[in-house]
C-alpha positions as CSV (number, residue, x, y, z in Angstrom):
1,X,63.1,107.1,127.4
2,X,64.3,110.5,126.6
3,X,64.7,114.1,128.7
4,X,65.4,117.2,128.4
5,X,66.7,120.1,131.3
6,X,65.2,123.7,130.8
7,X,66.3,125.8,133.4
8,X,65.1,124.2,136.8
9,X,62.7,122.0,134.6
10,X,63.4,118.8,133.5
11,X,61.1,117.1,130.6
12,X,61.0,113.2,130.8
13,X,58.9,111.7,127.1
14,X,57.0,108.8,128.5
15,X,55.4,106.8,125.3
16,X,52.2,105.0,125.2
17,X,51.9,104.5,121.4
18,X,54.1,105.2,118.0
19,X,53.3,104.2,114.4
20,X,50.4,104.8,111.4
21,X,47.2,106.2,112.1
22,X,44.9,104.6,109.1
23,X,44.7,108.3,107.3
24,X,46.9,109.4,104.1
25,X,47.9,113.2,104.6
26,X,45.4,114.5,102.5
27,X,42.5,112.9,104.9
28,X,43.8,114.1,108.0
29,X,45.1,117.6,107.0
30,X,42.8,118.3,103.8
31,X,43.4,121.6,103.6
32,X,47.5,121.0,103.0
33,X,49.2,121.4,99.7
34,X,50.4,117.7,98.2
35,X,53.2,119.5,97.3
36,X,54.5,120.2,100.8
37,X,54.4,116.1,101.7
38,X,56.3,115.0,98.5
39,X,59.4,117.8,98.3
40,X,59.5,116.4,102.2
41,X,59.3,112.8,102.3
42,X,63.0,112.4,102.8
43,X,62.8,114.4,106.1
44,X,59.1,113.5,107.2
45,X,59.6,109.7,106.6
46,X,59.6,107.6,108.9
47,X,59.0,109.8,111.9
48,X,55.8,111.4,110.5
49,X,54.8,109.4,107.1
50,X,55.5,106.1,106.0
51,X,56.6,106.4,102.7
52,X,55.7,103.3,101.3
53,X,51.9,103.4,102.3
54,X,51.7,106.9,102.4
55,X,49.7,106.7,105.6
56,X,50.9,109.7,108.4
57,X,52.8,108.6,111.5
58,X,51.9,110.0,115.0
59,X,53.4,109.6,118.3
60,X,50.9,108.9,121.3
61,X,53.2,110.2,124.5
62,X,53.3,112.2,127.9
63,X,55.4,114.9,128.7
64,X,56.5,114.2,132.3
65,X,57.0,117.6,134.3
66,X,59.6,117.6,137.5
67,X,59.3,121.0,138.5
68,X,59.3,123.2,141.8
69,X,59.5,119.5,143.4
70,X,56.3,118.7,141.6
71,X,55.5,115.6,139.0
72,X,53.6,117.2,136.3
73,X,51.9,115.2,134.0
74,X,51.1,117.3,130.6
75,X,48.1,114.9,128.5
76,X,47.2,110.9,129.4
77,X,47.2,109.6,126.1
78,X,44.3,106.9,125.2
79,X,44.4,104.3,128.5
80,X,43.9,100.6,128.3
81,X,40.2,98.7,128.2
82,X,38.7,101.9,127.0
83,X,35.5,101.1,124.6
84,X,36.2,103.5,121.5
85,X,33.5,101.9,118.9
86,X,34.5,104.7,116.4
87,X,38.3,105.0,116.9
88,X,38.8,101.8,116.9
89,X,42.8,102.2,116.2
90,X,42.5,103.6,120.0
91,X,40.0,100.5,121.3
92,X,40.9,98.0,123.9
93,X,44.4,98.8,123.9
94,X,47.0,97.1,126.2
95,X,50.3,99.3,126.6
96,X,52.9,99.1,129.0
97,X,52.6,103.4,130.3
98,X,52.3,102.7,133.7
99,X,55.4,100.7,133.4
100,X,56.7,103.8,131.5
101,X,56.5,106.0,134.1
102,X,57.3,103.5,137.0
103,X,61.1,103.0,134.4
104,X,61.2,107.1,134.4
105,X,60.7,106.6,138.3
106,X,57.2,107.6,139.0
107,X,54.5,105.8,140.9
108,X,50.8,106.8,140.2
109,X,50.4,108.0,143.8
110,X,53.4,110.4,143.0
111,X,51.7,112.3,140.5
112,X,50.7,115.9,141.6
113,X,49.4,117.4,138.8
114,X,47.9,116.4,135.7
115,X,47.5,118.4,132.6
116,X,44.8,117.8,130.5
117,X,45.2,120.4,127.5
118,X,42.0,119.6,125.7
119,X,39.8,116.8,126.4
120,X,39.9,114.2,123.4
121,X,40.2,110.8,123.4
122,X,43.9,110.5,123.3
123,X,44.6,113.0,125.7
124,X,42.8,112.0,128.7
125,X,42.7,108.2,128.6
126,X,45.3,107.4,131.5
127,X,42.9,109.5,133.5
128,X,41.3,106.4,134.6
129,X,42.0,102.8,134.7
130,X,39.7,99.8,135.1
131,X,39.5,98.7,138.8
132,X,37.0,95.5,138.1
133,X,33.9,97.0,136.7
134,X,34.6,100.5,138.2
135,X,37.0,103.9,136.4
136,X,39.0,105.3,139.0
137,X,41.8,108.0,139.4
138,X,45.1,106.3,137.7
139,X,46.7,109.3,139.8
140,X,45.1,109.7,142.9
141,X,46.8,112.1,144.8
142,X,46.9,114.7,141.6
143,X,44.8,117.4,140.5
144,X,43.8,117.2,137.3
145,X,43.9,120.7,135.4
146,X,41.4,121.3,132.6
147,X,39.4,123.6,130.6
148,X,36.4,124.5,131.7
149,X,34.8,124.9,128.2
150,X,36.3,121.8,127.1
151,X,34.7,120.2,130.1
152,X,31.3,121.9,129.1
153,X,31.4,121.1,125.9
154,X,32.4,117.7,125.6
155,X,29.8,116.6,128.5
156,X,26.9,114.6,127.2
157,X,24.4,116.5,129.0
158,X,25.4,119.6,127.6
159,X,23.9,118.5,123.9
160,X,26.4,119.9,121.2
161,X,27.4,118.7,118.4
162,X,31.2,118.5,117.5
163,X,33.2,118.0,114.6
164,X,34.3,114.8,115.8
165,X,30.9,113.0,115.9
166,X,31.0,110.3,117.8
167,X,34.7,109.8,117.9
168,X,35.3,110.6,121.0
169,X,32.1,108.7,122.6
170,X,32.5,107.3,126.0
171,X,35.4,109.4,126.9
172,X,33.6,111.8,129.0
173,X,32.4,109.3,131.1
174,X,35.0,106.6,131.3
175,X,38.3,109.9,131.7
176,X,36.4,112.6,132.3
177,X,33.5,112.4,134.7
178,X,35.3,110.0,137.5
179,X,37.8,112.0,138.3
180,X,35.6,115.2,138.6
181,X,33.3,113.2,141.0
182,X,36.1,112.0,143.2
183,X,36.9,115.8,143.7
184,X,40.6,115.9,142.1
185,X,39.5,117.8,139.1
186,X,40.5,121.7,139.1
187,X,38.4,123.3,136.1
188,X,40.3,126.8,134.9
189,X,39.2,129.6,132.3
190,X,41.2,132.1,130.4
191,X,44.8,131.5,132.1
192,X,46.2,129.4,135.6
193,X,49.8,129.8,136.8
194,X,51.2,126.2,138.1
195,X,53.9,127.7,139.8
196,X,57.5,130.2,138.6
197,X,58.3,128.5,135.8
198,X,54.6,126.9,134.6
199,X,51.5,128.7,133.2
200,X,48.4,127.4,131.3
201,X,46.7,129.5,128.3
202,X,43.5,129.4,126.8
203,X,44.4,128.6,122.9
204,X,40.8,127.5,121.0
205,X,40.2,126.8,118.0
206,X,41.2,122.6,117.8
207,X,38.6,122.6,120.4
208,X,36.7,125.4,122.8
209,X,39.2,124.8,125.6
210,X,42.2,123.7,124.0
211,X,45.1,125.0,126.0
212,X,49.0,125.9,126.0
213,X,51.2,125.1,128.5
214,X,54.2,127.9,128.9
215,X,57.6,127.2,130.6
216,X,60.0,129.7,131.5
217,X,62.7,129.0,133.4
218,X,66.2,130.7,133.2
219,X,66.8,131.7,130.1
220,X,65.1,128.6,128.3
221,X,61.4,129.0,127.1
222,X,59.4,126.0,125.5
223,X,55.6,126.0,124.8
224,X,53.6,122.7,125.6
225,X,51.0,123.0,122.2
226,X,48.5,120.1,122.6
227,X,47.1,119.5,119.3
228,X,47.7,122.5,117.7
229,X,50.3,120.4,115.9
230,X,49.9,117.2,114.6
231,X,52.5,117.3,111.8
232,X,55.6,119.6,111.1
233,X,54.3,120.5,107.6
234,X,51.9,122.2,110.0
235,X,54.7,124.8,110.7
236,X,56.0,125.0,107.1
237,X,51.9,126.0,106.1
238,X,50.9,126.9,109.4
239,X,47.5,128.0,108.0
240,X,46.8,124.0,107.8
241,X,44.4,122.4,109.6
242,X,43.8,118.8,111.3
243,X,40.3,117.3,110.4
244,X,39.6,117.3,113.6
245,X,39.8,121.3,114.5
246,X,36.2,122.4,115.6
247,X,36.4,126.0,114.7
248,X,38.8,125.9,111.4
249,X,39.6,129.6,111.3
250,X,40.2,130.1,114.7
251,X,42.5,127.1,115.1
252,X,44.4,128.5,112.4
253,X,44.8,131.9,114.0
254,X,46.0,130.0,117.9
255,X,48.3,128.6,115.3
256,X,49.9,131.5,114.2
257,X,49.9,133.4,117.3
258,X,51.5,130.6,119.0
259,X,54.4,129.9,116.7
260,X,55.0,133.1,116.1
261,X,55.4,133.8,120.2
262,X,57.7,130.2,120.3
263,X,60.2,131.9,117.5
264,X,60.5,135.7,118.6
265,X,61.5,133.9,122.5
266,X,63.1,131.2,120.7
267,X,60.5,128.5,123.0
268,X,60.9,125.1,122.2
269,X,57.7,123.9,120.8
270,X,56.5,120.7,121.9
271,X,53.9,119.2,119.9
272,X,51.3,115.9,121.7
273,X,52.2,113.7,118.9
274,X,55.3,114.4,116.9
275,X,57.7,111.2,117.0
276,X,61.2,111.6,116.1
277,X,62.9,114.1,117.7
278,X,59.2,115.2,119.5
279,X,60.0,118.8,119.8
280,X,61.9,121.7,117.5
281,X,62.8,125.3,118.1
282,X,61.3,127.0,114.7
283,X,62.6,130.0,113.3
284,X,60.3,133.2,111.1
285,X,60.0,132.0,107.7
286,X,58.9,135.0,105.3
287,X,54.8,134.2,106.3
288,X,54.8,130.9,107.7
289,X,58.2,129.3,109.5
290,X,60.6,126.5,109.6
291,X,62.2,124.1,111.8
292,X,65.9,125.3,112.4
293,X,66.8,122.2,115.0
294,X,65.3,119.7,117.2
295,X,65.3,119.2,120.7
296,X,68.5,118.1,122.0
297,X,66.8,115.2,123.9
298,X,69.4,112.7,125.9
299,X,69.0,109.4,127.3
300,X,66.7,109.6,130.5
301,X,69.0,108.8,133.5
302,X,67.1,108.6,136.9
303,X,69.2,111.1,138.9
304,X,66.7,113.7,137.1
């Protein structure tokens, strides 16, 4: 377990899941140049690609948020029990994150606020957890933040048709809907400030209510980017797309507008499922931009 200190923020990395995600590079970001993933398999390997199979690497994990006295949950990764007929590399899983978060010394009934930045299936699994035949609040005394047009558009009853299919079937109801009928769910459009050093940000594109969360604190910055970032390829061609973005062109521009932000404040930028290091400060790069150092995580020590 790793954390980070930004100003009177500390960021704890709770995993839930790390390793291949059954697509080769050209699958899940079609629109990148093969060119980018072979002149860096030294650096993107094993973190990000496994160079043998070629298959990409991702990180499933929770940023864990102590600030203004707060516990801040930012995304709930994919939960155990969950029934995922079409992502099955997400089905029935049995992880240890509960026991994560107890080791980085947080109890469920600690949690004060959770962050939701878009509402796929591996962002909003831990949401819930199986109490016999019943969902319930994993975090019942929190209040779960999310986008209001993500929580209209990815609600059966609503009748659209996303890019995803039926990927992310059953998540609404088994993550989503339980929580918003016990009452803890606080649905936000446009912009909502968490407190001095925490604001969310509309940022669409990956999905109609993807979100940004914005720390400033001191004189550190970092930028909490969801999925807007699978891969860090995606910040050498930052006009590349996951398959999964619903609205291609204006993922690409969030993109863009957000990385450039993160390098003229010189924001950390912290990905949902970068392994390795898990974060990086980038830099301008004539049109696109570049890494120029990861986040100087340490060894999680509990008197943070």
């Amino acid at each position: 377990m790793e954390q980070i200190i930004l100003g009177d923020v500390s960021v704890t990395r709770v995993r839930e899941y790390f390793g291949p995600v059954g697509m080769t590079p050209g699958t899940f970001f079609p629109d990148s140049s093969k060119g980018v993933w072979e002149a860096g398999r030294d650096w993107l390997a094993p973190h990000f690609l496994d160079a043998g199979t070629g298959i990409v690497h991702s990180a499933i994990q929770t940023w864990l948020l102590r600030s203004e006295g707060r516990t801040i949950l930012v995304d709930t990764g994919v939960g155990n029990h969950k029934e995922r007929p079409y992502a099955p590399v997400w089905s029935h899983l049995e992880t240890d994150f509960l026991a994560g978060l107890a080791r980085a010394g947080v109890r469920p009934e600690d949690v004060d606020i959770v962050i939701n930045t878009h509402l796929h299936v591996d962002h909003v699994g831990w949401n819930t957890y199986l109490d016999g035949r019943q969902w319930v609040p994993t975090f019942p005394n929190a209040t779960y933040l999310m986008p209001k047009d993500d929580f209209d558009f990815w609600n059966p009853g609503n009748g659209h048709r996303p890019l995803l299919g039926r990927g992310n079937q059953n998540v609404f109801e088994d993550s989503v809907a339980p929580v918003h009928r016990a009452g803890l769910t606080r649905l936000w459009e446009g912009s909502h400030r968490i407190d001095a050093n925490l604001r969310l940000d509309a940022a669409p594109g990956h999905t109609p209510g993807s979100s940004v969360l914005t720390l400033t604190s001191g004189t550190d910055r970092a930028v909490f980017v969801g999925d807007l970032l699978h891969s860090p390829v995606q910040i050498l061609e930052p006009d590349v797309n996951s398959c999964f973005c619903e609205d291609p062109a204006e993922a690409r521009a969030t993109r863009r507008e957000v990385l450039g932000r993160a390098a003229d404040t010189h924001a950390l930028v912290f990905p949902a499922h970068l392994g390795g290091h898990g974060a990086a400060e980038v830099v301008r790069d004539g049109n696109a931009f570049a890494v120029k150092d990861w986040a100087p995580f340490t060894p999680y020590t509990e008197q943070h």
